[in-house]
Every structure is written in C-alpha cells, then in structure tokens.
C-alpha positions in Angstrom: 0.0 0.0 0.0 2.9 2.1 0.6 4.6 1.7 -2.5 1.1 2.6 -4.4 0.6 5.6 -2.5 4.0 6.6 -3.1 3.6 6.0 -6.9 0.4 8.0 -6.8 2.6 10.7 -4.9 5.3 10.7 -7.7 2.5 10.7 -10.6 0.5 13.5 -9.3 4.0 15.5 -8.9 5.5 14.6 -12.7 3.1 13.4 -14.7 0.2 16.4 -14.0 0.6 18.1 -16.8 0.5 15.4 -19.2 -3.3 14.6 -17.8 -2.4 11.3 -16.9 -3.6 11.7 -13.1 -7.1 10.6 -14.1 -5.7 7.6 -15.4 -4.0 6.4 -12.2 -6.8 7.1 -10.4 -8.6 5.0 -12.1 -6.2 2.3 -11.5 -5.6 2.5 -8.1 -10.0 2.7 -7.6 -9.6 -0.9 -9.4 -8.0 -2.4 -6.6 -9.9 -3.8 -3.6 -9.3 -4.9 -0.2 -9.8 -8.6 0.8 -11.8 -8.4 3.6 -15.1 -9.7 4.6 -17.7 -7.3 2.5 -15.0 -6.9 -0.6 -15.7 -4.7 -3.3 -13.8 -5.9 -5.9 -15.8 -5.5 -9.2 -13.9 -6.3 -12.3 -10.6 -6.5 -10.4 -7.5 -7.6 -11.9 -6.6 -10.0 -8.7 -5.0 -12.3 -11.4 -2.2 -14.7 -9.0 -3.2 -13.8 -6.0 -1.6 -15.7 -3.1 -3.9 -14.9 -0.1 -4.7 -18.6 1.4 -7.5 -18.6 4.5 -9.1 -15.0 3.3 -12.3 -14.5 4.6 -14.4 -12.3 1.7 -17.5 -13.4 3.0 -20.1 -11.2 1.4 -18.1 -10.0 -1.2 -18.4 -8.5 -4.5 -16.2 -9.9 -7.2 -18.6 -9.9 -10.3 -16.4 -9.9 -13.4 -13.2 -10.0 -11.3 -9.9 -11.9 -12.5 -8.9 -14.5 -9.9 -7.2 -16.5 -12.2 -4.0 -18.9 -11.1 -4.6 -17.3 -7.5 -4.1 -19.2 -4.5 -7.6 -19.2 -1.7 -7.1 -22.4 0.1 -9.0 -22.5 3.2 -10.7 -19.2 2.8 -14.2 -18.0 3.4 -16.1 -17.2 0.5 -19.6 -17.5 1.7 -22.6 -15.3 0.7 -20.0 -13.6 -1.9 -21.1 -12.6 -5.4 -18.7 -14.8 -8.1 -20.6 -13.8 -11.3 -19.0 -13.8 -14.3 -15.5 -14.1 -12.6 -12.4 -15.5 -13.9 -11.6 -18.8 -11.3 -9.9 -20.7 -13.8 -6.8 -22.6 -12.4 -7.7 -21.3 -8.7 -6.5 -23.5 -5.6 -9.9 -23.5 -3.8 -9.1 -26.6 -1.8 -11.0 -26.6 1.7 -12.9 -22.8 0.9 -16.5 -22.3 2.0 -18.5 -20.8 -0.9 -22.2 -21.6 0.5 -24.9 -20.0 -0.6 -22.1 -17.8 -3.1 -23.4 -16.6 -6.8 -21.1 -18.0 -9.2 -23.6 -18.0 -12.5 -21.8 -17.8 -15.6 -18.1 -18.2 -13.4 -15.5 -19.6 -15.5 -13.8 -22.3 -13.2 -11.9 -24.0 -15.7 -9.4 -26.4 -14.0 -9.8 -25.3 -10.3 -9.3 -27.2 -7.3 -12.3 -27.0 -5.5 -11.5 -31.0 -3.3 -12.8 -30.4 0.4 -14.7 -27.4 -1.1 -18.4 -26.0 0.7 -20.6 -24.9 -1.9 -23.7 -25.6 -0.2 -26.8 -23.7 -1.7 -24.4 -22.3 -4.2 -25.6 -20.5 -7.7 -23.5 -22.3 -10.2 -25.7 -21.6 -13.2 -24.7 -21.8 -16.7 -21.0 -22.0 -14.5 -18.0 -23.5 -16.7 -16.7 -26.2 -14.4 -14.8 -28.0 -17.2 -11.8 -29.8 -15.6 -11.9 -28.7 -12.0 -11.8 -30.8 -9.3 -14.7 -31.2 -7.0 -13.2 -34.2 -5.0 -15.0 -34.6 -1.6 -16.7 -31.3 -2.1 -20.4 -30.2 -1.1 -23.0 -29.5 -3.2 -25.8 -29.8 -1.3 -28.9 -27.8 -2.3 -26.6 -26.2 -5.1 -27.7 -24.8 -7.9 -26.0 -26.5 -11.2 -28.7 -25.6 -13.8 -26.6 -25.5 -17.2 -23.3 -26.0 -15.8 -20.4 -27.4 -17.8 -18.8 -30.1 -16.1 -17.0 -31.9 -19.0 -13.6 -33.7 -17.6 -14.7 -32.8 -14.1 -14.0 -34.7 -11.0 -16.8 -35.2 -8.3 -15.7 -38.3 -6.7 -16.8 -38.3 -2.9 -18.5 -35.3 -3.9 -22.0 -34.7 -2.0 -25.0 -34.0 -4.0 -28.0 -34.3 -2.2 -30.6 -31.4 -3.2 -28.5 -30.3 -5.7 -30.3 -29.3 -9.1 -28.5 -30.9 -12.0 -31.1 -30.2 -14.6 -29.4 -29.6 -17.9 -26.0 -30.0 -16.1 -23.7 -31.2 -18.7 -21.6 -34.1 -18.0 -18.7 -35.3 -21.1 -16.2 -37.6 -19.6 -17.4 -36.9 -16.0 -16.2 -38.7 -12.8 -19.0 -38.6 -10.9 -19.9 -39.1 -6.7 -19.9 -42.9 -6.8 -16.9 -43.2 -9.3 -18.3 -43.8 -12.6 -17.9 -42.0 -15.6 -20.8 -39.9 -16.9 -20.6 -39.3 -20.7 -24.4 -38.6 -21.5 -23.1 -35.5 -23.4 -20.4 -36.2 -25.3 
C-alpha cells in the first residue's frame, strides 16, 4: 500500500501536466481490499496468493482471480458472477450460498470445497476438481462439467437439470458421458 501511495505521490507531482492523473486514479479505484464485505468488481486480482481469506459477502462480479491461491478461505454469501476462477487453488474454501452464475472455473481445485446452496448456473466447471466437495442444495442448472472430477463429492438437493456431464467422474466413481 505504501509503494502505491508513493507512486500515486510521484505521478501526481511529474506526470500532472501530461493529464495522466485521471488515469492512475482510475487504477488504483480498481484495486480492492480482501476483507469480509469486498468490493472488488472487475478486479484484476489475477495470481493472488492470499490462502484462509475470509471475503465473505463479497463482491467480485467480473473480477480476474485466475491462477490465485484461496485455500481454506471463506467465500460464503460472496457474489462470483462472471468471474475468472480458472486454475484457482480453492481446496478446503466455503463458498455456501455464493453466486457463481456464468463463473468460469476451468481447471480449479475445488476438493474439500463448501458450496452448499451455491448458484452455479450456466457456470464452466470444465476440468476442475470437485473431489469430496459439497454440493448440497446447489444450484448447477446448465453448468459445464465436461472432464470434471466429483468423486466423494456430495450431492443431495443439488439441481442438475441440464448440467452437462462429457467424460465426468462422478460421486460414486463412474464415468458420466451422456453428453459427449
């Protein structure tokens, strides 16, 4: 925080005249604090390493989460829309009742996850790992799950209607390929 407020400090001194102030305000209003109640709209939080964050409540609709590291963290009630999860270490993290609709969670790691009463509608869950995870109650209305692992996973209450499943491991083991 230092180091951006003394950037800021050196841009508003050198760079005023050239009317590029308004652009690094606008950069520094796209960062966010991770804290419980987030507002990180469309943030660039691309390789984040920030393992047991609690967010809870948060707002990261459109954000870029991708490659990031949030083992263990707390992700409960927090809006996911749109976001960009792919690659993200998710092992362990509670997401219940979190919005994730149209989320692209390409090849997370979501084993041990909580995502009970999550939104994962029309969600691309294409390769990630949902090993041992919760699904209860969740919400999986048009989500992609091609390549996705859900071994152990639990899945009572969960609405799979129009879930796609293309070379899926699913709870008990098998392998679901009704839409390949």
């Amino acid at each position: 925080m230092v180091r951006l407020q003394y950037l800021a400090l050196i841009a508003t001194s050198t760079l005023a005249s050239n009317g590029l102030i308004a652009g690094i305000a606008d950069a520094m209003a796209r960062r966010c604090v991770l804290q419980p109640n987030a507002q990180c709209q469309n943030a660039d939080l691309e390789g984040t390493q920030r393992p047991g964050v609690n967010v809870r409540g948060g707002n990261f609709r459109g954000a870029d989460l991708a490659g990031s590291n949030f083992r263990n963290s707390n992700f409960s009630r927090t809006n996911l829309q749109q976001a960009d999860l792919e690659r993200v270490q998710f092992q362990g993290t509670n997401f219940t009742e979190a919005n994730m609709t149209k989320a692209d969670a390409e090849r997370a790691n979501m084993t041990r996850a909580n995502l009970t009463g999550a939104n994962l509608t029309r969600a691309d869950m294409e390769g990630v790992n949902l090993t041992n995870a919760n699904l209860t109650n969740a919400n999986l209305t048009n989500a992609d799950f091609e390549r996705a692992n859900l071994r152990g996973a639990t899945v009572t209450g969960a609405n799979l209607d129009a879930a796609e499943f293309c070379r899926t491991i699913m709870p008990n083991g098998s392998v679901n390929n009704r839409d390949c």
